[in-house]
C-alpha positions as CSV (number, residue, x, y, z in Angstrom):
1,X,148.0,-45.2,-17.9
2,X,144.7,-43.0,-17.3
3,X,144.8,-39.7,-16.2
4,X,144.7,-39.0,-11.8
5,X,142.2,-36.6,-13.1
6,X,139.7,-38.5,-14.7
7,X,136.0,-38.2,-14.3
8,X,134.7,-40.7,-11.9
9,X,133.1,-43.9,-14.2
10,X,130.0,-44.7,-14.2
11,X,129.8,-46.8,-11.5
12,X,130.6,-44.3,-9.0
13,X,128.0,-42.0,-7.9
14,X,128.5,-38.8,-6.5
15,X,124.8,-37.4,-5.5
16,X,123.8,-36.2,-2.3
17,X,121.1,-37.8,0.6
18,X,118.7,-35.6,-1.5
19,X,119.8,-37.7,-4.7
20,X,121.2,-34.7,-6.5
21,X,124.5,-34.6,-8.3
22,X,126.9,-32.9,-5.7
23,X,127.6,-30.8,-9.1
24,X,124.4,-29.3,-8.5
25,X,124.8,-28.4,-4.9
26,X,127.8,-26.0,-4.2
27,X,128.8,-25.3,-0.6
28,X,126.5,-23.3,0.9
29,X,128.7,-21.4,3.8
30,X,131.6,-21.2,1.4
31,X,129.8,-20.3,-1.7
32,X,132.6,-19.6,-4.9
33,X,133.0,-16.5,-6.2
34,X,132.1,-15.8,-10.1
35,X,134.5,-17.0,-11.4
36,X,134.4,-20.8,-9.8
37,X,136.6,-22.9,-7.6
38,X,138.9,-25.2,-7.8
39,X,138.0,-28.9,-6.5
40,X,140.0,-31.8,-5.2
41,X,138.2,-35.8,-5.4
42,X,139.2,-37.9,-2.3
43,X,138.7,-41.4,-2.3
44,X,139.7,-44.1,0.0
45,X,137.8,-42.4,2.9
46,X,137.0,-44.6,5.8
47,X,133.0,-45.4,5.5
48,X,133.1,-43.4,8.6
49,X,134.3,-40.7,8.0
50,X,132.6,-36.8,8.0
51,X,133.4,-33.3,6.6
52,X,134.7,-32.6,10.1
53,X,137.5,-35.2,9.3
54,X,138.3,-34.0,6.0
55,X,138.7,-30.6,7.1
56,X,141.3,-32.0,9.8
57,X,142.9,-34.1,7.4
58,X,144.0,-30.8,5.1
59,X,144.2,-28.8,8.3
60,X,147.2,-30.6,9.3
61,X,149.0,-29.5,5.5
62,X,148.1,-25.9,6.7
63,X,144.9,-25.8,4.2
64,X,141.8,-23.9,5.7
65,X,138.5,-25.9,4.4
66,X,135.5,-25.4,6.1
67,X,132.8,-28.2,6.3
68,X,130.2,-26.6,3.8
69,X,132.8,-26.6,1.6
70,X,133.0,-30.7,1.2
71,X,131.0,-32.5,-0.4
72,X,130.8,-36.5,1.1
73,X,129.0,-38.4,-1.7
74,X,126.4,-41.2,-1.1
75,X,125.5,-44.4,-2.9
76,X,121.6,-44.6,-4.0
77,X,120.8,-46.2,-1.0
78,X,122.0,-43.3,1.2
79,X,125.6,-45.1,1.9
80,X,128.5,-43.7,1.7
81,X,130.7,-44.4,-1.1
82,X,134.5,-43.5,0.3
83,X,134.5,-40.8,-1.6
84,X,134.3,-36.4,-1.2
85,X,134.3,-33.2,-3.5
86,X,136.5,-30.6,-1.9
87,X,135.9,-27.2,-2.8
88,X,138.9,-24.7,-3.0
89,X,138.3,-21.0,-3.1
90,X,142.4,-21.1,-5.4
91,X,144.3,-23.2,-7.0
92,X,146.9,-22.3,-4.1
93,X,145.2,-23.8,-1.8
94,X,143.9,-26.9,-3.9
95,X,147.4,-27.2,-5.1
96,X,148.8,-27.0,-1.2
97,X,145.8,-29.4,-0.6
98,X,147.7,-31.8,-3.4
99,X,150.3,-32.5,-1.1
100,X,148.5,-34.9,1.6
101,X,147.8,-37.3,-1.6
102,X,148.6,-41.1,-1.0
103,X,148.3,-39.9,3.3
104,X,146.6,-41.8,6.1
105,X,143.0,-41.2,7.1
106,X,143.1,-43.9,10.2
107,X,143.9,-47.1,8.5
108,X,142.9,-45.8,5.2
109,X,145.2,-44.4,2.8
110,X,143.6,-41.5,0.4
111,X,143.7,-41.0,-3.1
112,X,143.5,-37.2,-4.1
113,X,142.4,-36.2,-7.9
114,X,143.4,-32.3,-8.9
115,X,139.5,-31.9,-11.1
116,X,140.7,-28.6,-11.9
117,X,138.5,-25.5,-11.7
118,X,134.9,-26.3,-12.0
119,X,132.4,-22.9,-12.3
120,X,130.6,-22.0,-10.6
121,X,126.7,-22.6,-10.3
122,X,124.2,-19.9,-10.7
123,X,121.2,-20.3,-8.5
């Protein structure tokens, strides 16, 4: 069985309206300290949905996100894909996070992927 932390395949894209990899874009309000963050994949969002409903979705496990720190990805025609990059200043928080895996989203059900720490980008 593969891995609930595996890289997305290469058919999923994860670059932002501006075509960059989200990779290459950290939050900008919630910038990570030197050391990096810790990030948690979401898929199964409704097409809908926006950081404002991600950050209510882990508000209601007691997790504090702000909206610059999620990332919604886009298709290459500017669509979303279902999918978000969720940046965790701990592995506390991102573990805490963990525990709204396989929860509602509306009619959706979400998938959440521990990526581990990623570090953090120098600009």
């Amino acid at each position: 069985a593969a891995s609930r932390a595996a890289a997305p395949g290469p058919g999923s894209s994860s670059r932002a309206p501006s075509g960059r990899p989200w990779s290459d874009s950290p939050p900008s309000s919630d910038a990570p300290s030197a050391h990096g963050e810790h990030v948690v994949k979401m898929r199964g969002l409704p097409y809908k949905a926006s950081a404002t409903d991600v950050v209510a979705f882990f508000r209601s496990a007691g997790v504090d996100v702000k909206e610059g720190a999620v990332g919604m990805c886009f298709n290459a025609q500017g669509r979303p894909t279902g999918e978000a990059n969720v940046h965790f200043p701990s592995s506390q928080a991102a573990h805490k996070a963990m525990t709204k895996d396989l929860q509602s989203m509306g009619s959706r059900y979400i998938e959440l992927f521990d990526m581990g720490r990623q570090p953090a980008k120098g600009r």
